[in-house]
C-alpha positions as CSV (number, residue, x, y, z in Angstrom):
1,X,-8.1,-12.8,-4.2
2,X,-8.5,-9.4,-2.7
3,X,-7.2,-6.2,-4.4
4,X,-6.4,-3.4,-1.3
5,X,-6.1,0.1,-3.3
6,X,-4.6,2.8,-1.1
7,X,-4.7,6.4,-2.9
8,X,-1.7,8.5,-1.1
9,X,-0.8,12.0,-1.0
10,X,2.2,12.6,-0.7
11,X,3.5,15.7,1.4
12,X,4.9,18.5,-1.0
13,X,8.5,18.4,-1.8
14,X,8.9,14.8,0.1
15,X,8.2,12.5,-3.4
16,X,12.2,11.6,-3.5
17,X,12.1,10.5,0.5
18,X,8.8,8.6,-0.1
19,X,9.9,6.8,-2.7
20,X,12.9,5.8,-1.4
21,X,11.7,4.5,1.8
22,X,8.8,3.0,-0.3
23,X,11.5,0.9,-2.2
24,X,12.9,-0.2,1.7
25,X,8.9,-0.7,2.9
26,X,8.3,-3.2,-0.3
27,X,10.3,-6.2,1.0
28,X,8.6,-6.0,4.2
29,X,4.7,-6.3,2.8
30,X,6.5,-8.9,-0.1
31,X,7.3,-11.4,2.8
32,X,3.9,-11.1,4.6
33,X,1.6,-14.6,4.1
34,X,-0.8,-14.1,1.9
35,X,0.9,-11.0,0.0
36,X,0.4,-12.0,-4.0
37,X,1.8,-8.6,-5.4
38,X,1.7,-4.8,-5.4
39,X,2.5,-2.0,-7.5
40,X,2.7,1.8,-6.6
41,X,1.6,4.3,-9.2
42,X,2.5,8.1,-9.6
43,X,-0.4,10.6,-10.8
44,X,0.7,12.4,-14.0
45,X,-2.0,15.1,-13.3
46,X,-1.2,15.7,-9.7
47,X,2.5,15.1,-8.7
48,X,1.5,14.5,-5.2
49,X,-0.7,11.4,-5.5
50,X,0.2,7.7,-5.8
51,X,-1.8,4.9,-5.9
52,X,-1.2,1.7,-3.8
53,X,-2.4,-1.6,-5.2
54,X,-1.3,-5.0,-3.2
55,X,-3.2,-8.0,-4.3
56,X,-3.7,-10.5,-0.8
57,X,-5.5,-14.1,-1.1
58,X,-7.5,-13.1,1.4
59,X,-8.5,-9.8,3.9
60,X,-7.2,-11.5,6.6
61,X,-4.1,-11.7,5.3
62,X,-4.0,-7.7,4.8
63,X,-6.5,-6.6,8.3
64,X,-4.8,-9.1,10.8
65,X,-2.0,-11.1,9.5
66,X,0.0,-7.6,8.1
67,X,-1.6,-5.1,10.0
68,X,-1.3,-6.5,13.1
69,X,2.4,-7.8,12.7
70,X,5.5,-6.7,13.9
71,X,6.6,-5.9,10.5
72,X,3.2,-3.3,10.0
73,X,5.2,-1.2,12.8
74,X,8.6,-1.4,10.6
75,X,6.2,-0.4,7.5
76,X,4.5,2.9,9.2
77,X,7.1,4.5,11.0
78,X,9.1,4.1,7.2
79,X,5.7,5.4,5.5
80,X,2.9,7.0,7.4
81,X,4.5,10.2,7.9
82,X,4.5,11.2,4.4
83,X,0.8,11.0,4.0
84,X,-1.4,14.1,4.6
85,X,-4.2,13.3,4.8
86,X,-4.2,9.9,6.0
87,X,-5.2,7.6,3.0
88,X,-8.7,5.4,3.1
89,X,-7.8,1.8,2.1
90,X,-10.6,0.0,0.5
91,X,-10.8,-3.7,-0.6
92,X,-12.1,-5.2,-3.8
93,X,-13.1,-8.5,-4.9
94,X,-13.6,-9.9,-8.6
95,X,-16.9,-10.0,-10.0
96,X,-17.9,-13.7,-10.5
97,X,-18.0,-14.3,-14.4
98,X,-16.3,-10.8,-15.8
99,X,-12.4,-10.9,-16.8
């Protein structure tokens, strides 16, 4: 399992819109092969900042199979243009032997 973590920022005063279209965006990541789960969190400290968590079986799932779908070009033109600056996706793995 790979956990992608996405930290946004959110453009100021556009938190309603991005939500809302975030709610549309969700059923298109959901139905992607290889999609195991996601949630979006809001920053209580800074009201401009969410955080993206999607949990894929594997990277390829989330670099090639998503991003490079049809569906990733339904996903950013409902997303990207809320996010200034651009957000740096990372990727995690489980460490072998912790919980």
């Amino acid at each position: 399992m790979i956990l992608e973590s996405a930290p946004l920022t959110v453009r100021p005063g556009q938190n309603a819109a991005f939500e809302a279209a975030f709610a549309q965006a969700q059923h298109i990541i959901a139905a992607m092969p290889g999609y195991m789960g996601h949630a979006l969190h809001h920053c209580v400290e800074r009201p401009q900042e969410y955080l993206l968590l999607v949990r894929w079986a594997t990277l390829h799932d989330h670099e090639v199979g998503f991003r490079q779908s049809p569906q990733y070009q339904e996903w950013k033109q409902l997303l990207h243009h809320f996010y200034d600056p651009f957000p740096t996706v990372l990727h995690y793995q489980p460490v072998a032997g912790l919980a």
